[in-house]
N, C-alpha and C positions, 0 to 999 in steps of 0.2 A: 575448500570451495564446494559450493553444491550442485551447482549450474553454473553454466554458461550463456554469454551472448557473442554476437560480434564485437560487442562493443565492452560487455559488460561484464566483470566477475559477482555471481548472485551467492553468499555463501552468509555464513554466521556472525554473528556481530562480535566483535573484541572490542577491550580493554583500548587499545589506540582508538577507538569510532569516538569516545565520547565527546571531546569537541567539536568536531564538523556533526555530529548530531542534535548536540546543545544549539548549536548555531544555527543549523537549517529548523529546528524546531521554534526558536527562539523569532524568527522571523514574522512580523503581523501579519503578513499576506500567505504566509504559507498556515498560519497556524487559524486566521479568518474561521474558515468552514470546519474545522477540526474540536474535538471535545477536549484539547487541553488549551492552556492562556499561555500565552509569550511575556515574557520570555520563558525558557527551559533552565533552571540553576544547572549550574554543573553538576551537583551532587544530587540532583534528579536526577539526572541525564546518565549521571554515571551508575545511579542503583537500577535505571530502565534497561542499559547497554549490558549490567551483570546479569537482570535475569531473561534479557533474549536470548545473549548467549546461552546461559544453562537450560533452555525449554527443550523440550522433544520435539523433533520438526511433523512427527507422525501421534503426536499428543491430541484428546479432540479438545481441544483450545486452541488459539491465538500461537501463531508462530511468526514470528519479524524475521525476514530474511534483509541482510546490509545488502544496497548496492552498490559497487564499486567499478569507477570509471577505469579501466585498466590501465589504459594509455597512462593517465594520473598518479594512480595507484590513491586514490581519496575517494570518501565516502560523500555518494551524491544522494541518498535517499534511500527510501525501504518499501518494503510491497510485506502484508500480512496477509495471512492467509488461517481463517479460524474454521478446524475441521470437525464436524459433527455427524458421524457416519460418512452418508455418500453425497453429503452435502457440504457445501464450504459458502464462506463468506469471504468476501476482497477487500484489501484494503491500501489504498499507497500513497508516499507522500515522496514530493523531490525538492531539494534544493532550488531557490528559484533561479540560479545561474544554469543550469542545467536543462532548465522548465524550455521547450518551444523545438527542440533538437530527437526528438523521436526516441532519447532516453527511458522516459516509462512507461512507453510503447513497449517497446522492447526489455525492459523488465519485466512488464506485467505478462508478455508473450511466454517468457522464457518458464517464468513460476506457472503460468496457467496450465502449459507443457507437461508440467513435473507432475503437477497435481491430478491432472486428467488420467494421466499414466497408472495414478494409484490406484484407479478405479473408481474416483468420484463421479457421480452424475451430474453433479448441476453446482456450479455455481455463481454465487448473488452478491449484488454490491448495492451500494446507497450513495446518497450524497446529497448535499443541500442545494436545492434546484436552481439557485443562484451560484451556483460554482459550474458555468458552462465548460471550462478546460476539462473536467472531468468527463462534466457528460458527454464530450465531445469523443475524448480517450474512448472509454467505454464502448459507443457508440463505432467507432473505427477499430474496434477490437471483437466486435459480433454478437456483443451482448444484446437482449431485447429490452425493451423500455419497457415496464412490465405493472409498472404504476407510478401514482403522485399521492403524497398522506399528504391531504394540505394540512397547515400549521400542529406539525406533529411533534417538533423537537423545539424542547425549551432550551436553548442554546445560547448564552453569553448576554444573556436580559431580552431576549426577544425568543417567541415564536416564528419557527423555518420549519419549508415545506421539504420534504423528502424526494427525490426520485428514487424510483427501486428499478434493478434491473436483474435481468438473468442468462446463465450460459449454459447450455446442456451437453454432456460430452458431444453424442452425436452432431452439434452444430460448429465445433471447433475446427478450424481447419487448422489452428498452429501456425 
């Protein structure tokens, strides 16, 4: 494990994730706003599950951290985190059985946590400005709204307009 929440175990993905990954991947409404198409084959799912596990969590790229409901003991979604110096980028996706329960509230809290810790200054998220749940997280979690690219992303046969946001350590309370 890597982290902790109340609720939640935040640690590295395994070999058992890959179908409740496939699944919640696979999902039209969770994958909507997202740069991959549902469904998720298994044998995607399971060459994605082998190389998060093997990444460096302190790499400056893209690190997928599993979340795991502990109660459960099942995997309910992931929070990314892609580090570039003293800057990072956010990223996270949950199962939608899980979606509306302050679950990736409290993932996204726990990973912001870690990473502020390390000494990053700032970090930035996006997301298609028709994905309110998001902006909403985000926005309850103390990021600023920081702009709109209108029709910036060519995404699944249409242009979508971006939000961008940003956190700087000193504005984090945790």
């Amino acid at each position: 494990m890597i982290v902790s929440s109340p609720r939640l175990d935040i640690r590295r993905f395994r070999p058992s994730d890959v179908a409740a990954f496939a699944a919640y991947r696979s999902d039209p409404s969770v994958a909507r706003y997202q740069s991959w198409t549902a469904p998720v084959p298994l044998d995607e799912a399971r060459q994605l599950v082998e190389s998060f596990a093997a990444a460096a969590e302190d790499a400056p790229d893209w690190f997928q951290y599993a979340v795991e409901l502990r109660a459960e003991r099942v995997l309910i979604g992931d929070v990314a985190i892609c580090r570039q110096g003293t800057v990072a980028e956010l990223g996270f996706t949950l199962a939608p059985a899980y979606q509306g329960q302050g679950y990736a509230a409290e993932a996204v809290r726990a990973v912001l946590t870690r990473v502020f810790a390390t000494g990053v200054h700032k970090v930035a998220a996006e997301c298609d400005a028709r994905n309110e749940a998001s902006a909403r997280l985000l926005d309850r979690l103390g990021f600023t709204r920081e702009g709109l690219r209108r029709e910036h992303t060519w995404l699944k046969d249409e242009w979508t307009d971006d939000l961008l946001f940003g956190l700087l350590s000193r504005d984090w309370s945790g």
